[in-house]
FITOR-124411 format. One line per 3 residues: number of its first residue (from 1); their letters; for each residue x, y, z of C-alpha. Coordinates in Angstrom, 1 decimal. Example, Ala and Ser with C-alpha at 12.3 -4.5 7.8 and 13.67 -1.06 7.14 Angstrom:
2
1	as	12.3,-4.5,7.8 ~ 13.7,-1.1,7.1
//
This chain:
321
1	xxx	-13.3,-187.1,114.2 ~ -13.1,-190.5,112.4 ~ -11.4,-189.8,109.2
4	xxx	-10.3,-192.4,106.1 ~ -7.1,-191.0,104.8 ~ -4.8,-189.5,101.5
7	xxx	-5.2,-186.2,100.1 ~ -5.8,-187.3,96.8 ~ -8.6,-189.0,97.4
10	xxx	-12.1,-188.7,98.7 ~ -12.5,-188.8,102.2 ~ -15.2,-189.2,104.4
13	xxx	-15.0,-187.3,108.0 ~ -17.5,-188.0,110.5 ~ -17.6,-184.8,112.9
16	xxx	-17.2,-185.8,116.4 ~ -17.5,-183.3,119.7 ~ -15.2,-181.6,119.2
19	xxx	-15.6,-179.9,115.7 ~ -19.6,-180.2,116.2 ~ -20.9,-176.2,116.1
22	xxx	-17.8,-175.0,113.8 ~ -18.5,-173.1,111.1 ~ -17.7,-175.6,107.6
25	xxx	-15.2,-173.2,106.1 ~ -13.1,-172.6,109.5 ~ -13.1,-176.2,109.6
28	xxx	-12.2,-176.8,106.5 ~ -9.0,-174.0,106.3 ~ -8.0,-176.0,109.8
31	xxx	-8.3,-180.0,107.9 ~ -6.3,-178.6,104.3 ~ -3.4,-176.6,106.2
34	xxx	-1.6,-175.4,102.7 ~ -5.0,-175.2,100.6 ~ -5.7,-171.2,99.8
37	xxx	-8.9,-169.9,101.2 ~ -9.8,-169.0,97.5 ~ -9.9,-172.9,96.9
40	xxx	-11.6,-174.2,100.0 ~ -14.5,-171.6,99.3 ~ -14.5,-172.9,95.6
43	xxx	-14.8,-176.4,96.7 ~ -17.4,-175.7,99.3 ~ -19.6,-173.3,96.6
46	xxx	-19.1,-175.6,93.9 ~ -20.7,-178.4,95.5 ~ -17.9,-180.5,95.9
49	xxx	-17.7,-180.6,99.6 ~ -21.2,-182.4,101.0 ~ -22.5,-182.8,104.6
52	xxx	-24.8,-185.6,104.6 ~ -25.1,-185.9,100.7 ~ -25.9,-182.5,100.6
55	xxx	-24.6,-179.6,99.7 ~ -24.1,-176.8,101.9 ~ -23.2,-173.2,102.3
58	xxx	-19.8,-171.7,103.9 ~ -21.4,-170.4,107.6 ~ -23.2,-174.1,107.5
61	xxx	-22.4,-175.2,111.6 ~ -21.1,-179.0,111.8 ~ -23.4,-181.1,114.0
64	xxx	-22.5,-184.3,115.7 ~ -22.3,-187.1,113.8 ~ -22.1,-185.1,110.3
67	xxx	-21.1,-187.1,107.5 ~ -18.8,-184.5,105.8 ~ -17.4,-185.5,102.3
70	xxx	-13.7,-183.9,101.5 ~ -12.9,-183.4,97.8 ~ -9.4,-184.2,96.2
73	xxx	-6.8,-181.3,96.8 ~ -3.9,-180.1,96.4 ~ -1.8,-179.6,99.9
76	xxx	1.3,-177.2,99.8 ~ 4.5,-180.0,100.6 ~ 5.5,-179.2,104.5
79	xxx	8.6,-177.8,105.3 ~ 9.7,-179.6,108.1 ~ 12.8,-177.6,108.5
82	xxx	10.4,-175.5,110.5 ~ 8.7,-177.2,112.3 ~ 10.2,-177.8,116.4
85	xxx	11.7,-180.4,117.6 ~ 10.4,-181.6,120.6 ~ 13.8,-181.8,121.9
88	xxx	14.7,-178.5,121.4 ~ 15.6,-176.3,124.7 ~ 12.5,-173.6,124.4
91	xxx	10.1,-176.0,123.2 ~ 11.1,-179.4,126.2 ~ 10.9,-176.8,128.8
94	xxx	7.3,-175.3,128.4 ~ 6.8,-178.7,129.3 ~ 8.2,-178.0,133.1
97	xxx	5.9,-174.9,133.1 ~ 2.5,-176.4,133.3 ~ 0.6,-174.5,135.8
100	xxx	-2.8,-177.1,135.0 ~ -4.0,-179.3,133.0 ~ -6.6,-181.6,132.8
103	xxx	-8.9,-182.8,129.7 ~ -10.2,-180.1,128.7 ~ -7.3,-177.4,129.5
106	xxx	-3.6,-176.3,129.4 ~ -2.5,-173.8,131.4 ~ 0.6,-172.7,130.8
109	xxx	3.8,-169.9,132.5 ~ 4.5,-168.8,129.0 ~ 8.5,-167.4,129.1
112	xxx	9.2,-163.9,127.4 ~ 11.0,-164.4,123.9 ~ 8.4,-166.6,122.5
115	xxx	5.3,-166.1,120.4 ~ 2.6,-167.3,121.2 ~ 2.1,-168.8,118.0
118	xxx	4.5,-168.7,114.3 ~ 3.8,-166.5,111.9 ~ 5.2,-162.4,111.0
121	xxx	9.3,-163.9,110.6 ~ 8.5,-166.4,113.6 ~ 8.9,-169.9,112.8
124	xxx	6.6,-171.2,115.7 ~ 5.1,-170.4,118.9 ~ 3.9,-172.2,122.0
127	xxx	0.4,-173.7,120.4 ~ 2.9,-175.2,117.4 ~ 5.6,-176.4,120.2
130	xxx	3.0,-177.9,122.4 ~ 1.3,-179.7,119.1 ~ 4.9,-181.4,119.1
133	xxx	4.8,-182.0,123.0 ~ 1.2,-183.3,122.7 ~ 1.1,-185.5,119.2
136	xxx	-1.8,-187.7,120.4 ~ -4.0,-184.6,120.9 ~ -6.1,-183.8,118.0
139	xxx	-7.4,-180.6,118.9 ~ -5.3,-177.5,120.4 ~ -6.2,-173.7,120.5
142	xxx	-5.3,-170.7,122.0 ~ -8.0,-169.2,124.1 ~ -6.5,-166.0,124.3
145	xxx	-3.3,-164.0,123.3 ~ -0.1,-162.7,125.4 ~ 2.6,-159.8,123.4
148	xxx	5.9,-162.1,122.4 ~ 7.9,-160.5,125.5 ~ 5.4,-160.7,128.0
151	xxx	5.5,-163.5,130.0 ~ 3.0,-165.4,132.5 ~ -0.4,-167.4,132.8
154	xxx	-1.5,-168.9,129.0 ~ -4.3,-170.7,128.3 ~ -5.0,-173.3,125.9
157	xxx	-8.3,-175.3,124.9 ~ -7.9,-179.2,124.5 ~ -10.9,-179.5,123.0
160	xxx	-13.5,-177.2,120.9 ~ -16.5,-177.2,123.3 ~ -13.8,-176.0,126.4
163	xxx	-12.7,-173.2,123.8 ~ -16.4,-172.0,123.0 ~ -17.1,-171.9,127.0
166	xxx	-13.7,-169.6,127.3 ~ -14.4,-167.4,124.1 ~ -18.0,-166.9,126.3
169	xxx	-16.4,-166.2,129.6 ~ -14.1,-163.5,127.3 ~ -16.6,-161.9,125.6
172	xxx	-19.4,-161.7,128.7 ~ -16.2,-160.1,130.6 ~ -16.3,-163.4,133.3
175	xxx	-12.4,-163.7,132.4 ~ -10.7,-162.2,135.5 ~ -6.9,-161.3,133.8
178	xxx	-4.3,-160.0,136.6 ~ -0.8,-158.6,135.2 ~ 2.2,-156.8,137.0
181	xxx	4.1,-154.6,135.3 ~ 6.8,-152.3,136.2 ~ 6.5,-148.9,135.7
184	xxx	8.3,-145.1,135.6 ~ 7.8,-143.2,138.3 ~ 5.2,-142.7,141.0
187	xxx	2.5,-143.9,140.3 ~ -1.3,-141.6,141.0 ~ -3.6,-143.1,143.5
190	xxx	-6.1,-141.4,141.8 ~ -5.7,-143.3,138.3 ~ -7.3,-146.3,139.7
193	xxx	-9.3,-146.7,135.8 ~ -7.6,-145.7,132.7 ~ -10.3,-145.3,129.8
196	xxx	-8.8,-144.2,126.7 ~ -9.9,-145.6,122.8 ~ -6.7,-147.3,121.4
199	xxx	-5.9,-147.5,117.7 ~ -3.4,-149.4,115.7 ~ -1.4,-148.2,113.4
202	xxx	1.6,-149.1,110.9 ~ 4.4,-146.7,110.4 ~ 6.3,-145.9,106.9
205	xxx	8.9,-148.5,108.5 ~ 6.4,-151.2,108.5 ~ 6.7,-151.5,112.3
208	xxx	3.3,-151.8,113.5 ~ 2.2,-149.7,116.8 ~ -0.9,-148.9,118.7
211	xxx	-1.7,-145.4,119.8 ~ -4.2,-143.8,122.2 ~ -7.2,-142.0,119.3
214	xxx	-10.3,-140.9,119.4 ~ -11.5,-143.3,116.3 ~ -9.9,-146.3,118.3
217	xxx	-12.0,-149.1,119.6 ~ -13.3,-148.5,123.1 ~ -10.7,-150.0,126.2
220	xxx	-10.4,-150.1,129.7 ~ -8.0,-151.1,131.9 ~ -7.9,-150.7,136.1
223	xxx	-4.4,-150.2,137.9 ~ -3.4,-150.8,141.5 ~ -0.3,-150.3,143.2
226	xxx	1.4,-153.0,144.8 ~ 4.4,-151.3,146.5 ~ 6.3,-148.2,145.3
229	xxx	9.5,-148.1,144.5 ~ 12.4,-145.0,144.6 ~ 11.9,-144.0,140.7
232	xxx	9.5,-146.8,140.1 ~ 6.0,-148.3,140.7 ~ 5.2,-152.2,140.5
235	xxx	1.3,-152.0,139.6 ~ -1.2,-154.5,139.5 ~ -3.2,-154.2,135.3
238	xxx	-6.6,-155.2,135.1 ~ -7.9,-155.1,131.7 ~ -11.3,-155.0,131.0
241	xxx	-11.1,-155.2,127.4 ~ -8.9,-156.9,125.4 ~ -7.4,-154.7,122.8
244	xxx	-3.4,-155.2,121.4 ~ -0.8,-153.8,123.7 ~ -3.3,-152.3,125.8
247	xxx	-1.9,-152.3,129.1 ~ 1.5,-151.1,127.7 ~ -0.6,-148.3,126.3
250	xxx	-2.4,-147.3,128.9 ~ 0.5,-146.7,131.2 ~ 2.4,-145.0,128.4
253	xxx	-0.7,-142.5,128.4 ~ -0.8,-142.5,132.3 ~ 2.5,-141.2,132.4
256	xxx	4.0,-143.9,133.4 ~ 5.6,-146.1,130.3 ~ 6.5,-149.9,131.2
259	xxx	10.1,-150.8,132.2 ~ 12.2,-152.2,128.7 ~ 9.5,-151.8,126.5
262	xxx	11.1,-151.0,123.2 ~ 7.6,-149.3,121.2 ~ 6.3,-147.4,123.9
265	xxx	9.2,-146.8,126.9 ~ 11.5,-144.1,128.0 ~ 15.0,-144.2,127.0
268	xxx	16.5,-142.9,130.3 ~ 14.1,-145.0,132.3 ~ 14.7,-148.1,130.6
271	xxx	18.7,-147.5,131.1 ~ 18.7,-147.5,134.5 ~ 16.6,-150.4,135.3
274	xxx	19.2,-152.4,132.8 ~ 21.6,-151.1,135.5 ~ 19.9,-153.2,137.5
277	xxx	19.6,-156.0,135.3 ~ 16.4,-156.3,134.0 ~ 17.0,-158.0,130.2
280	xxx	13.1,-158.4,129.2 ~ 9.7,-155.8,129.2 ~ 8.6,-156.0,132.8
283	xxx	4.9,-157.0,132.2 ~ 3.9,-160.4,133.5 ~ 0.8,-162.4,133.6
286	xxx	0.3,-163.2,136.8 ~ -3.1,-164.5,137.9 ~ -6.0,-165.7,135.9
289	xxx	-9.5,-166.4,137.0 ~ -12.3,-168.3,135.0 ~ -15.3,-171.0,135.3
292	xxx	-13.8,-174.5,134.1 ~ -15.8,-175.4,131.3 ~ -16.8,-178.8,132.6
295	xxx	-17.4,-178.7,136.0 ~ -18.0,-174.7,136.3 ~ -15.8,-174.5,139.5
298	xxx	-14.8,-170.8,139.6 ~ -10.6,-171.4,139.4 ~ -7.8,-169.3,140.2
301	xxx	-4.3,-170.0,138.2 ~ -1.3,-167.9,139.6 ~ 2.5,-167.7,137.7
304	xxx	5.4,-166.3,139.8 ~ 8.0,-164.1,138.2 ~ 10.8,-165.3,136.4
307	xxx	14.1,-164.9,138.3 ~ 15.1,-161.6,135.8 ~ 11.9,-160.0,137.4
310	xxx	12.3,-160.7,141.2 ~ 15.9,-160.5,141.0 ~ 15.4,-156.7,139.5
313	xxx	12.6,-155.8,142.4 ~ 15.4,-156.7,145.2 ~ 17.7,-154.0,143.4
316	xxx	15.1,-151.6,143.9 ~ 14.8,-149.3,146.9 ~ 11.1,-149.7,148.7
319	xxx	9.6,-146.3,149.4 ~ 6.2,-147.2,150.7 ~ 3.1,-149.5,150.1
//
């Protein structure tokens, strides 16, 4: 994207590969970070913005090569004071915990204890520290989500056609997404598939949870056990949809809640495996399977456990297989 510069005057962007096929108003909320969404529509309905001379409507799709002229606005001043520094501990060491990365793609062992990106009281995430570890890259974007304590394989988009082929892979259900979690109790051979609609909801408190409900949006998710424990199962989650805290969910409705997890755990439970040491929700991304946008090789990205995680199994006593 070729772009002549200053906010207070007009500028002329011509679209390049990477923003060819996004929508004009997504692209636009992206290029005026501070500008309401009240004001970029304005602009866009009011004819000030223009794509080849023309104007255009908000669901217009930038082609290649799109002449795309940007109005004067007003930008919200930065606050710097929040934004990390690339020296910072959390943010120089996600640096050591690149799992692959090529052109097109990041994939990343994302620790526990970090968002994956700022907003709701969090002052940034791994896409904002990685913008700061990667200033020369234009475009970066989350392909998909992991829950602030869970921990494991990441995966970020360098560039918008490579996010467009994951979103695909996501929604046609090509995604492969392997996590192990921890779990109360012995776990049913016979619960191989948990099916059950999940709903969010937000309590009087504010806190914001996700229950099992009839009116919920259809979920799926497919267990296997990796080796029982005395008091304790490490499965293998599966999920076949995507839904917020689903897998945490589903166990909780199995019967069998996830180690440390403070919405949807046991107290008693979650006691004795602190006994043990385990300081973090035991749920961990562990293996991810897609098609690489590029040269469609079918890949398979794997994240060991973090030391808290082992170092907790080889407190536990094995009971069987």
């Amino acid at each position: 994207m070729k772009t002549e510069q200053s906010q207070q005057q007009v500028r002329m962007i011509t679209i390049d590969e990477d923003h060819a096929g996004q929508r004009i108003d997504n692209f636009l909320m992206t290029l005026l970070k501070g500008v309401p969404k009240s004001m970029v529509y304005r602009i866009v309905r009011k004819g000030e913005v223009r794509v080849n001379k023309k104007r255009i409507k908000p669901e217009y799709k930038l082609q290649m090569d799109d002449q795309v002229r940007i109005p004067p606005v007003r930008v919200a001043e930065r606050d710097d004071r929040k934004a990390p520094s690339a020296g910072l501990n959390r943010v120089s060491q996600l640096k050591d915990r690149i799992l692959f990365e090529d052109k097109h793609l990041i994939v990343i062992n994302k620790p526990a204890g970090i968002a994956v990106h700022g907003g709701s009281g969090v002052d940034y995430g791994v896409i904002e520290a990685l913008r700061v570890l990667y200033p020369e890259q234009k475009f970066l974007e989350l392909v998909h989500r992991l829950d602030k304590d869970t921990s494991g394989v990441l995966l970020v988009a360098k560039k918008r056609s490579a996010l467009k082929h994951m979103h695909d892979q996501l929604r046609q259900k090509k995604m492969q997404k392997d996590y192990q979690a921890l779990v109360r109790g012995s776990w049913q051979e016979h619960d191989k598939v948990v099916k059950a609609p999940l709903l969010k909801l937000t309590l009087k408190s504010g806190e914001r949870i996700v229950r099992v409900n009839k009116e919920g949006k259809p979920s799926e998710t497919r267990f296997k056990v990796m080796q029982r424990y005395h008091g304790a199962t490490l499965v293998q989650a599966s999920p076949i949809t995507g839904r917020t805290h689903q897998i945490r969910v589903h166990c909780q409705y199995a019967g069998h809640p996830i180690a440390c997890d403070d919405k949807y755990s046991e107290q008693k439970f979650d006691d004795s495996m602190r006994e043990l040491g385990l300081e973090r929700l035991f749920l961990h991304a562990a293996q991810l399977k897609f098609i690489h946008p590029e040269t469609e090789e079918y890949m398979t990205v794997q994240a060991p456990l973090d030391d808290n995680l082992q170092h907790t199994l080889t407190k536990l006593t094995k009971t069987g297989s």
